[in-house]
C-alpha positions in Angstrom: -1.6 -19.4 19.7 -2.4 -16.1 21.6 -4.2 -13.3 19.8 -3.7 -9.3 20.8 -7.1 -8.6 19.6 -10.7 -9.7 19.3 -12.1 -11.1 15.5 -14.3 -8.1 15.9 -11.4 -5.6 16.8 -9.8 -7.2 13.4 -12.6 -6.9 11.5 -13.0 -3.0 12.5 -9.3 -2.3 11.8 -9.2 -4.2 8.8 -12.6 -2.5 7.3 -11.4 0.9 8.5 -7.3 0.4 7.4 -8.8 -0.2 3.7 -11.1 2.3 3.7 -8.9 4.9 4.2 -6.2 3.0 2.1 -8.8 3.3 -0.8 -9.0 7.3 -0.5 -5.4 7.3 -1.2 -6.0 5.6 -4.4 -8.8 8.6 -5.3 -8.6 9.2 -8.9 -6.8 12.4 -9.2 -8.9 15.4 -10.6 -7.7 17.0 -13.8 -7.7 20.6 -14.5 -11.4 20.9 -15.7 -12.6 19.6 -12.7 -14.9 21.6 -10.5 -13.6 22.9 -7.4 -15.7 20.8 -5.4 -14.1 17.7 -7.0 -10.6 19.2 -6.4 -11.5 20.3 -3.1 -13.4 16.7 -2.0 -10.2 14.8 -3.5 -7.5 17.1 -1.4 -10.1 15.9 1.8 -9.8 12.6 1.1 -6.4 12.5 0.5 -5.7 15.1 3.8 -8.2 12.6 6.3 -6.6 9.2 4.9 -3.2 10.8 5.8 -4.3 12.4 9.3 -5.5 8.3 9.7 -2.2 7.0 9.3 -0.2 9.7 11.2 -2.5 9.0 14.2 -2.0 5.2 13.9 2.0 5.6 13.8 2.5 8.0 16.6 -0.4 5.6 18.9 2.1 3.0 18.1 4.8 4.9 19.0 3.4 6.0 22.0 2.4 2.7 23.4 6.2 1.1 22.7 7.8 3.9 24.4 5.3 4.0 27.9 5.9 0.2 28.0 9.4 0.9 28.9 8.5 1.6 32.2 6.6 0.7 35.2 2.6 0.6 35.7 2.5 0.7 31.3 5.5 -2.2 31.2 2.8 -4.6 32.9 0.2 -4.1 29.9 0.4 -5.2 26.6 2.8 -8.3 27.2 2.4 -10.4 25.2 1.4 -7.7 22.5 3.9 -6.8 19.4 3.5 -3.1 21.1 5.3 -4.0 23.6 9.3 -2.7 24.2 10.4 -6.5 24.2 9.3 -7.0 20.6 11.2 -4.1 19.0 13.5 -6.8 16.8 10.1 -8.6 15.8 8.8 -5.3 14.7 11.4 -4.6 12.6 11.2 -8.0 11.2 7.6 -7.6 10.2 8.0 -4.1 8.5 10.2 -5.6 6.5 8.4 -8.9 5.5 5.5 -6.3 4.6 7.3 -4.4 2.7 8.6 -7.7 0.9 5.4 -8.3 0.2 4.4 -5.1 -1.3 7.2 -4.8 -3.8 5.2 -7.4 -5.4 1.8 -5.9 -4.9 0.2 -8.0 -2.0 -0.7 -5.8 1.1 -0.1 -7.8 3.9 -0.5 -6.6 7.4 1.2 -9.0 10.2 -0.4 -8.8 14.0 0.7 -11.9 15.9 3.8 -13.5 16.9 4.3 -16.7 18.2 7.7 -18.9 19.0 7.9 -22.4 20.5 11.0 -24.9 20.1 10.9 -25.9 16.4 9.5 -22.7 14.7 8.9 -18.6 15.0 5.4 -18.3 13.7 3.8 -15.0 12.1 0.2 -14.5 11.8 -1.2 -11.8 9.3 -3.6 -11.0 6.6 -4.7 -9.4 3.0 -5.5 -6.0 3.6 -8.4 -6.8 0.4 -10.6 -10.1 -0.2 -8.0 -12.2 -2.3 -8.2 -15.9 -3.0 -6.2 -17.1 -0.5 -4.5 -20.0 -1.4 -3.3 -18.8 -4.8 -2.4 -15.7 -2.6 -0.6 -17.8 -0.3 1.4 -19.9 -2.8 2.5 -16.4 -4.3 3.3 -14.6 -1.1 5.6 -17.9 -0.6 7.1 -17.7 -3.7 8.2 -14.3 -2.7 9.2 -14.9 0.3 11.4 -18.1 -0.9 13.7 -16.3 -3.1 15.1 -14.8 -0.1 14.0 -17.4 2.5 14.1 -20.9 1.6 13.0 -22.7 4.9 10.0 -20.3 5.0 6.9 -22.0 5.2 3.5 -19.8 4.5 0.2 -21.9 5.6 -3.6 -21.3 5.8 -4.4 -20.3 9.5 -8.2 -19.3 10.0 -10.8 -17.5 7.8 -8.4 -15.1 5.6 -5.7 -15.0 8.1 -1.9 -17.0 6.7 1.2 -17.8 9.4 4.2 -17.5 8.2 6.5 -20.1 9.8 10.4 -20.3 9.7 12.6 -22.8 12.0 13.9 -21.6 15.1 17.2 -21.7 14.2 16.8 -19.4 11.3 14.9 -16.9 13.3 17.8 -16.9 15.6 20.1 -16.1 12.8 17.4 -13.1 11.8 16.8 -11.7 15.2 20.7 -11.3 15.8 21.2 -10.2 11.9 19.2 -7.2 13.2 20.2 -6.2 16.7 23.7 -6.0 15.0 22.0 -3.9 12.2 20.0 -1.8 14.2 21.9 -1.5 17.4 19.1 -2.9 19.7 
């Protein structure tokens, strides 16, 4: 299976994604606080925000220059790319599955061949992964029943489904989202 980035590109991302996740979980100052504790909490919470503005709209940019010509030739095989908008949308909401029950999950690879449509992701924080695993499956399950969530490599899980059903889910959403 193909990988977008580098272990070392993952490893930045991941380190820097949680980092700034963490100074959205600051402990809010109460009113006795010194200014400098107010003022050092409303930075943190101001830079992890400016973080994740400047990650969506990269994102955004990349998926919308890969409509056309020199950008259409990069990132091909990449999620970024136009091709992979229903996958996208597909991931968001697995993610979001996910964090309804408290795991933070992020998702970076796709992969399809004839028998299944394979997801590869991780824990956004050092977890245990097999009893991490066996819960995400749980939770995916309930909606899913022929989803299968497997060990990958160090801290990374695939989520697999059959072909079939990711036939099903891919034209589920084009109706949905008009795509």
């Amino acid at each position: 299976m193909k990988k977008s980035y580098t272990n070392e590109d993952l490893i930045k991302e991941k380190t820097v994604a949680s980092y700034f996740y963490s100074l959205t979980k600051s402990k809010v100052p109460n009113k006795k606080s010194s200014i400098f504790e107010r003022t050092v909490y409303k930075l943190k919470i101001k830079a992890s925000g400016t973080y994740l503005k400047f990650l969506s709209l990269e994102n955004i940019f990349i998926v919308y220059s890969t409509k056309y010509y020199p950008f259409s030739t990069k990132f091909k095989g990449h999620l970024s790319h136009h091709t992979f908008r229903v996958e996208r949308k597909i991931i968001v909401d697995f993610e979001n599955l996910a964090a309804e029950e408290g795991m933070w999950i992020s998702i970076k690879g796709f992969d399809r061949d004839r028998q299944y449509a394979c997801y590869v992701g991780f824990f956004f924080f050092q977890v245990y992964l097999e009893k991490e695993i066996q819960k995400l499956q749980k939770v995916f399950q309930k909606i899913y029943p022929d989803f299968y969530i497997r060990e990958y490599e160090d801290g990374w899980f695939k989520i697999l489904m059959p072909w079939s059903i990711y036939l099903k889910l891919r034209e589920e959403y084009e109706k949905k989202h008009g795509t």
